[in-house]
C-alpha positions as CSV (number, residue, x, y, z in Angstrom):
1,X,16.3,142.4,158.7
2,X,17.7,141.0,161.9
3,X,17.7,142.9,165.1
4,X,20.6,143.6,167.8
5,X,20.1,139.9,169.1
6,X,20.4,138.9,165.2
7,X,17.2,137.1,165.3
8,X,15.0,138.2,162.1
9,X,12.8,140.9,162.9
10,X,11.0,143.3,159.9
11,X,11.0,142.2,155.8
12,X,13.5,143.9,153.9
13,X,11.4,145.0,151.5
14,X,12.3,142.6,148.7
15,X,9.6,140.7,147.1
16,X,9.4,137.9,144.5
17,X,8.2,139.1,141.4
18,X,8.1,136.4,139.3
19,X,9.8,132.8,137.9
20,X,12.0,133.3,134.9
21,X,10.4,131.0,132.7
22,X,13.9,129.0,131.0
23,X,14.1,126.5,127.8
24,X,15.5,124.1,130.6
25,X,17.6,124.2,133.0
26,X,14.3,124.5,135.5
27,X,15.7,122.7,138.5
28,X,17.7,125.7,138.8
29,X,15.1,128.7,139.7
30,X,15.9,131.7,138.2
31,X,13.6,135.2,139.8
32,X,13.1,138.0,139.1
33,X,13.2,140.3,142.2
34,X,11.7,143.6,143.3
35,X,13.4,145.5,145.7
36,X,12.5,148.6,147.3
37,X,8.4,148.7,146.5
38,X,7.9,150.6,149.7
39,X,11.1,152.4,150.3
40,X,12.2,150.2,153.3
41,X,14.8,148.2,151.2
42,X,18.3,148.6,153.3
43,X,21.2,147.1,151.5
44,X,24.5,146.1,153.6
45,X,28.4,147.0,152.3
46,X,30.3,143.8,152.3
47,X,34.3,144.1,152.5
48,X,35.5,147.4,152.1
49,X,34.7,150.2,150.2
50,X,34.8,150.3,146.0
51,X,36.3,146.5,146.1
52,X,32.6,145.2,144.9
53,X,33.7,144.5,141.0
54,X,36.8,142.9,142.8
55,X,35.1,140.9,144.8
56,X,32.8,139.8,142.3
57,X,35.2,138.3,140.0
58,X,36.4,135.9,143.2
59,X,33.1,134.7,142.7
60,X,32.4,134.7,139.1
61,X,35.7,132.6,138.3
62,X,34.7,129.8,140.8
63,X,31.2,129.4,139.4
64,X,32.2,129.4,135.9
65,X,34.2,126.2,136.8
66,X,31.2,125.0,137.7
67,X,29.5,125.9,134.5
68,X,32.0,124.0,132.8
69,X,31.5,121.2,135.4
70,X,27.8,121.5,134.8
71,X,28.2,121.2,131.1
72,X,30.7,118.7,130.9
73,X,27.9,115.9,132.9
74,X,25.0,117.4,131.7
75,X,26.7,115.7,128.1
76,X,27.9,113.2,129.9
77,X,24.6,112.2,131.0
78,X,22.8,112.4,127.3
79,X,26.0,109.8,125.8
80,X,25.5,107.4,128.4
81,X,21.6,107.2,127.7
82,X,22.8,107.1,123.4
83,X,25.3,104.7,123.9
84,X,22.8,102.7,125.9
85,X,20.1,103.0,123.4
86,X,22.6,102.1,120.8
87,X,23.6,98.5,122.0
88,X,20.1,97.8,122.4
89,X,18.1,99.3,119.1
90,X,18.3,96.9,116.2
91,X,17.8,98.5,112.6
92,X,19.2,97.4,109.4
93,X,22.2,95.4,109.0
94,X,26.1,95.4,108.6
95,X,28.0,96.1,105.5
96,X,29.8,95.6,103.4
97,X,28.5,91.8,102.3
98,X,25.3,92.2,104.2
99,X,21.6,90.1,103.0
100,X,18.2,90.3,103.8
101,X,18.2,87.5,105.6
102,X,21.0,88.8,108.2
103,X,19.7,89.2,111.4
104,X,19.3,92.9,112.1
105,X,22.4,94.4,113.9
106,X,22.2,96.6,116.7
107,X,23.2,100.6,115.6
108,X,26.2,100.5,117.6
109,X,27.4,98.6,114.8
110,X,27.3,100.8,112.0
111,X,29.9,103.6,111.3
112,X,28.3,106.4,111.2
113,X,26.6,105.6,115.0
114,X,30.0,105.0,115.8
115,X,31.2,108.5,115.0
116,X,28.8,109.8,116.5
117,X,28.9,107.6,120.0
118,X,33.0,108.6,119.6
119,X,33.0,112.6,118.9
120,X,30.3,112.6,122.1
121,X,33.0,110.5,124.3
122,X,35.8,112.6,123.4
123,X,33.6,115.7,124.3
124,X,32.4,114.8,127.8
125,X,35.5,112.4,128.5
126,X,38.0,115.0,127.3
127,X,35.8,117.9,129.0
128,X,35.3,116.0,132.7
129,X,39.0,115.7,132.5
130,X,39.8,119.4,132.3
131,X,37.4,120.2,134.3
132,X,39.0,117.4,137.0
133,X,42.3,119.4,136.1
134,X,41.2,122.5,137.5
135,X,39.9,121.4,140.3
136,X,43.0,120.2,141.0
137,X,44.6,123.7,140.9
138,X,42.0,125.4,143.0
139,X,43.2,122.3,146.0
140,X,46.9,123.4,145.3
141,X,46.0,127.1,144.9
142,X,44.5,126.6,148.4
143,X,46.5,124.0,150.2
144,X,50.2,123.3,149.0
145,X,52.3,124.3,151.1
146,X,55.4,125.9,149.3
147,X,54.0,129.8,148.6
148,X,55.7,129.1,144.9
149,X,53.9,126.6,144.0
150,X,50.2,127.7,145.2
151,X,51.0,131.2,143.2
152,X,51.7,129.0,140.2
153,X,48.7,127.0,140.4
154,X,46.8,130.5,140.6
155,X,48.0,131.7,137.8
156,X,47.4,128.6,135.5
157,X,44.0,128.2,137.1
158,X,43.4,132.1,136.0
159,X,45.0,130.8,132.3
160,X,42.8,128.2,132.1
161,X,39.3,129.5,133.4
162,X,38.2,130.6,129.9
163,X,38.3,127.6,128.7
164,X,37.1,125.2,131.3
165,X,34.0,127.6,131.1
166,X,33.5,128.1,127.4
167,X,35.3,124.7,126.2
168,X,32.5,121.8,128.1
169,X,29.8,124.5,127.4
170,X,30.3,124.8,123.7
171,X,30.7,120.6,123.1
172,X,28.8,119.3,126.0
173,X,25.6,120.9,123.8
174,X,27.1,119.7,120.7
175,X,27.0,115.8,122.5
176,X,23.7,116.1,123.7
177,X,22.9,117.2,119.9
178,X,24.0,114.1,118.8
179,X,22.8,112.1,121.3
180,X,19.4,112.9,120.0
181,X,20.9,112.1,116.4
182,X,21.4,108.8,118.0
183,X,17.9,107.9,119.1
184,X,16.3,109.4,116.0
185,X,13.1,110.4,116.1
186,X,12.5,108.9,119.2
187,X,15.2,111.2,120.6
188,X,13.8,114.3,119.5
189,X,10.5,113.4,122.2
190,X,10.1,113.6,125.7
191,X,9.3,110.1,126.1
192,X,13.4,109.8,126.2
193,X,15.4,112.3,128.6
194,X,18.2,113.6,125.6
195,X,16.0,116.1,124.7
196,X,15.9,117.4,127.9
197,X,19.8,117.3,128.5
198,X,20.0,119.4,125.5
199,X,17.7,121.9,126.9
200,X,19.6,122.1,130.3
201,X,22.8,122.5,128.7
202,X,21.8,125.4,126.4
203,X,22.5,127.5,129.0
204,X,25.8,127.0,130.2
205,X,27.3,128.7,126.7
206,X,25.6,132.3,128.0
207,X,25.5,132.1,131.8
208,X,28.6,133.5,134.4
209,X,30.0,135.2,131.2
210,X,29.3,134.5,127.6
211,X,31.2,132.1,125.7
212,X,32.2,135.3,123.7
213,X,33.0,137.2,126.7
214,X,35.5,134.2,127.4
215,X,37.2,134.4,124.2
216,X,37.9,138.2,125.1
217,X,38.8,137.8,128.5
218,X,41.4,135.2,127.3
219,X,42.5,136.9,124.6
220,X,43.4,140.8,126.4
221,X,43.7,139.4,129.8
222,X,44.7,136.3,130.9
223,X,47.2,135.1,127.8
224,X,49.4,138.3,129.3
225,X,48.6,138.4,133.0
226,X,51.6,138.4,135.2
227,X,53.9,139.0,132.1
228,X,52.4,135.5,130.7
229,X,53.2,133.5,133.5
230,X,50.6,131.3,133.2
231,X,51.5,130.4,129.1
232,X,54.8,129.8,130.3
233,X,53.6,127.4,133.4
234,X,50.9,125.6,130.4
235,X,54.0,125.2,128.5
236,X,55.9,123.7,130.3
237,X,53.5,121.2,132.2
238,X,52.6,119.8,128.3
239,X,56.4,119.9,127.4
240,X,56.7,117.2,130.8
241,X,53.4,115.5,129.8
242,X,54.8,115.1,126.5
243,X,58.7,114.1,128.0
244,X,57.3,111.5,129.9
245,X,54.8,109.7,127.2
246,X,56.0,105.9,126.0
247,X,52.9,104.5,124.7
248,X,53.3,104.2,121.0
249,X,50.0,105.7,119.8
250,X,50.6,108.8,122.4
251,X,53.7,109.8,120.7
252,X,52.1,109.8,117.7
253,X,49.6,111.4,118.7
254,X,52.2,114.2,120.2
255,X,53.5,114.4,116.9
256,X,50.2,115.5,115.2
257,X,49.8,118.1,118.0
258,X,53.1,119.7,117.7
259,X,52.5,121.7,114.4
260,X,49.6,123.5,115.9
261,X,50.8,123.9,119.0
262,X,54.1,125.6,117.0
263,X,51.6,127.8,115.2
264,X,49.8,129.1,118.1
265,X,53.2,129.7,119.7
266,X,54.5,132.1,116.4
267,X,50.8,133.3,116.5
268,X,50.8,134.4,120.0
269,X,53.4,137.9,120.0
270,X,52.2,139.2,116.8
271,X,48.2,138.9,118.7
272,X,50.1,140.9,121.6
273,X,51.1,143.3,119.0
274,X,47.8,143.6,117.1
275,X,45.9,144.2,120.5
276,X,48.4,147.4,120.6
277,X,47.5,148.6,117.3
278,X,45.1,150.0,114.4
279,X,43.7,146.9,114.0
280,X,43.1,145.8,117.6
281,X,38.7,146.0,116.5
282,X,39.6,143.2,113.9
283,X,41.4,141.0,116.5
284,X,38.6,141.3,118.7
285,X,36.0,140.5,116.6
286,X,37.8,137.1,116.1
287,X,38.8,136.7,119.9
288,X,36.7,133.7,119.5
289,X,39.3,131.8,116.6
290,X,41.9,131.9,119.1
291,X,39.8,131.1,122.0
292,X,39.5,127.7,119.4
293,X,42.9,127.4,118.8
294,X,43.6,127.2,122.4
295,X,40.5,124.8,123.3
296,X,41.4,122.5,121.0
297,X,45.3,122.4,121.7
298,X,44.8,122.0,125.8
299,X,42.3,119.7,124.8
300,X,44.4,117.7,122.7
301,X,47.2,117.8,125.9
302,X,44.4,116.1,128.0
303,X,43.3,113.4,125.7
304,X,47.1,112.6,125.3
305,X,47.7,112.8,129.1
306,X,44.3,109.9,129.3
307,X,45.5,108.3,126.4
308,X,49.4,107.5,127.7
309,X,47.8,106.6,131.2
310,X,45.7,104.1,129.3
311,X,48.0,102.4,127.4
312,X,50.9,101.9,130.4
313,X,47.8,100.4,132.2
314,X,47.2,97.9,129.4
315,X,50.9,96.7,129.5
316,X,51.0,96.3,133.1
317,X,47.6,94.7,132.6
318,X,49.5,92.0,130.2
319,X,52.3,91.5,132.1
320,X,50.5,90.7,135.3
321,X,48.6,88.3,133.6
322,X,45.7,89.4,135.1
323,X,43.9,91.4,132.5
324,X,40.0,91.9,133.4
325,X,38.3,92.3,130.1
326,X,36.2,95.7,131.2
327,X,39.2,97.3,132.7
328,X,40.9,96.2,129.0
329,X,37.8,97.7,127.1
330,X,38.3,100.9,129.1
331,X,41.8,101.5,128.5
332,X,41.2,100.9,124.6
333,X,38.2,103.1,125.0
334,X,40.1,106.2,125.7
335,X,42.6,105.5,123.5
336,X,40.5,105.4,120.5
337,X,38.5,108.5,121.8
338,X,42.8,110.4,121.7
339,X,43.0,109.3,118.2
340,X,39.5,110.6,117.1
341,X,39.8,113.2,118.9
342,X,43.4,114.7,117.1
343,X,42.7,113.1,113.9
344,X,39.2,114.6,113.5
345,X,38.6,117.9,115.5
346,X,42.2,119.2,116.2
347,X,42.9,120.0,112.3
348,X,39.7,121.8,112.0
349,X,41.8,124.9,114.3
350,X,43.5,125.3,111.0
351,X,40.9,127.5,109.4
352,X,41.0,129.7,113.2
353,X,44.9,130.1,112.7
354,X,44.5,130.8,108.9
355,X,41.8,134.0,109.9
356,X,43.9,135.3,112.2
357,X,47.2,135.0,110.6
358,X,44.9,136.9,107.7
359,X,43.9,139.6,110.3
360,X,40.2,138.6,108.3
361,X,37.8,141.1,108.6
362,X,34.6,139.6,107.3
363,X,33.3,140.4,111.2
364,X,34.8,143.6,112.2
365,X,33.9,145.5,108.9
366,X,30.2,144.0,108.6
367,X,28.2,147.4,109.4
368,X,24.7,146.8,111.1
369,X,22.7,148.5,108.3
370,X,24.1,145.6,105.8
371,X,22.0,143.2,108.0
């Protein structure tokens, strides 16, 4: 405790008890704490009275963009060292017309290493770019000017928090899973760092909220705050995304989104309605299909956003005459990682809509002696 002069004078009566001992994440200490061991522990009220769970929810929000910020590199970190390792490891060789006497190819080479290398760089790509986005709208929540504006970029920021916490947390594991896939064996051992990226990032689905807890807060809080003012802002950002796309691929890309994007709009009111109802304990036990649903769609919005971006670049690149083979690798990089991206995991939402259109209650009904 500090005395009138505010230097520290007597202990507070808070001890360390002991490290948490974690999977991974180590480098970031987790303690447990004892406070009070010899009735001398003095706590301190900070802001005013009975605003604490208030208070703590300014908090909570800004560090769960940093889970998903966490998340998103942590996987970033495990495809960089798998896409490494496979331009480098040799093993087998290329089909279809291949013969023993090939020379052996390099992994990177066969399809099914491509796939993987592809899902992980629209994960941590796709999920660095959301994650970029918000951080965008806590600037203009803080520093725009126009009071309009900085209330809107609240309210989408408050939209979007579930998902910039839950959506990197949930796929930057899944990368780092197959980043181990990648190396083989060898990536299941300590002697290579993927393992370890997986270990880190298996915490960043449970901490500053649950991934669970996401999908409900989403679901009976933020889809209706401020009369839905934030769906309506989401809307209508994608709708000028989409308005002002001219690469070729993009707008087919658009075109794939649009019937899920549709059926989450029809699906939204009769949700609202549902919450208000008898079978509000089914809904909730499947928060976590719309909190998909929604994932995947906003998702899809950013890969398109990256993916128009990249091919403008590439035309200008031509026309200047100018065109620097990295930057043109780059560009097709992205989009190919758009395509795989709607083409392989945005149609796999359609099971999510098709349980809760169904109002399924495999989940809600399930009684915990039948376990």
């Amino acid at each position: 405790r500090l005395d009138d002069a505010g230097n520290p004078a007597e202990r507070n009566d808070v001890s360390l008890a002991g490290l948490i001992h974690k999977m991974g994440y180590r480098g970031t200490t987790s303690t447990a704490l004892s406070f009070g061991e010899k009735d001398d522990c003095h706590g301190y009220l900070i802001g005013e009275e009975h605003q604490g769970l208030r208070y703590m929810f300014l908090m909570m929000n800004e560090a769960r963009l940093g889970v998903g910020f966490g998340a998103a590199m942590i996987g970033y970190s495990g495809y960089q060292y798998s896409l490494e390792y496979a331009k480098e490891r040799t093993q087998g060789r290329v089909a279809p017309h291949n013969k023993p006497t090939d020379a052996p190819a390099t992994i990177i080479q066969h399809g099914d290493v491509k796939r993987m290398l592809l899902a992980q760089k629209s994960y941590v790509e796709g999920g660095m770019a959301l994650c970029f986005y918000a951080a965008r709208l806590v600037d203009d929540a803080h520093t725009l000017v126009d009071d309009s504006a900085k209330k809107q970029a609240s309210e989408l920021l408050d939209l979007l928090t579930p998902i910039v916490k839950a959506w990197p947390s949930e796929f930057g594991p899944k990368a780092n899973d197959l980043a181990i896939q990648v190396l083989g064996g060898s990536g299941y051992t300590r002697e290579y760092p993927v393992e370890q990226c997986w270990r880190d990032n298996r915490l960043n689905p449970i901490h500053e909220g649950t991934n669970g807890i996401q999908a409900l807060d989403l679901l009976t809080r933020k889809l209706w705050q401020a009369n839905g003012a934030g769906l309506v802002l989401l809307q209508g950002r994608m709708q000028q995304d989409f308005e002002a796309v001219t690469g070729q691929v993009s707008k087919q890309l658009i075109a794939k989104l649009q019937p899920y994007l549709q059926k989450m709009q029809r699906l939204i009111p009769d949700l609202g309605a549902s919450l208000q109802s008898e079978q509000q304990a089914v809904l909730l036990a499947n928060a976590t299909c719309f909190m998909n649903i929604f994932g995947q769609i906003v998702m899809s919005w950013m890969w398109i956003r990256q993916a128009n971006i990249a091919e403008v670049s590439l035309a200008t690149l031509a026309d200047s005459k100018e065109e620097n083979q990295q930057d043109v690798d780059f560009y097709n990089g992205k989009i190919q990682a758009a395509k795989y991206f709607v083409h392989w995991e945005l149609p796999l939402v359609q099971r999510d809509i098709t349980l809760l259109i169904d109002m399924d209650d495999s989940c809600s009904d399930m009684q915990a002696d039948w376990f």
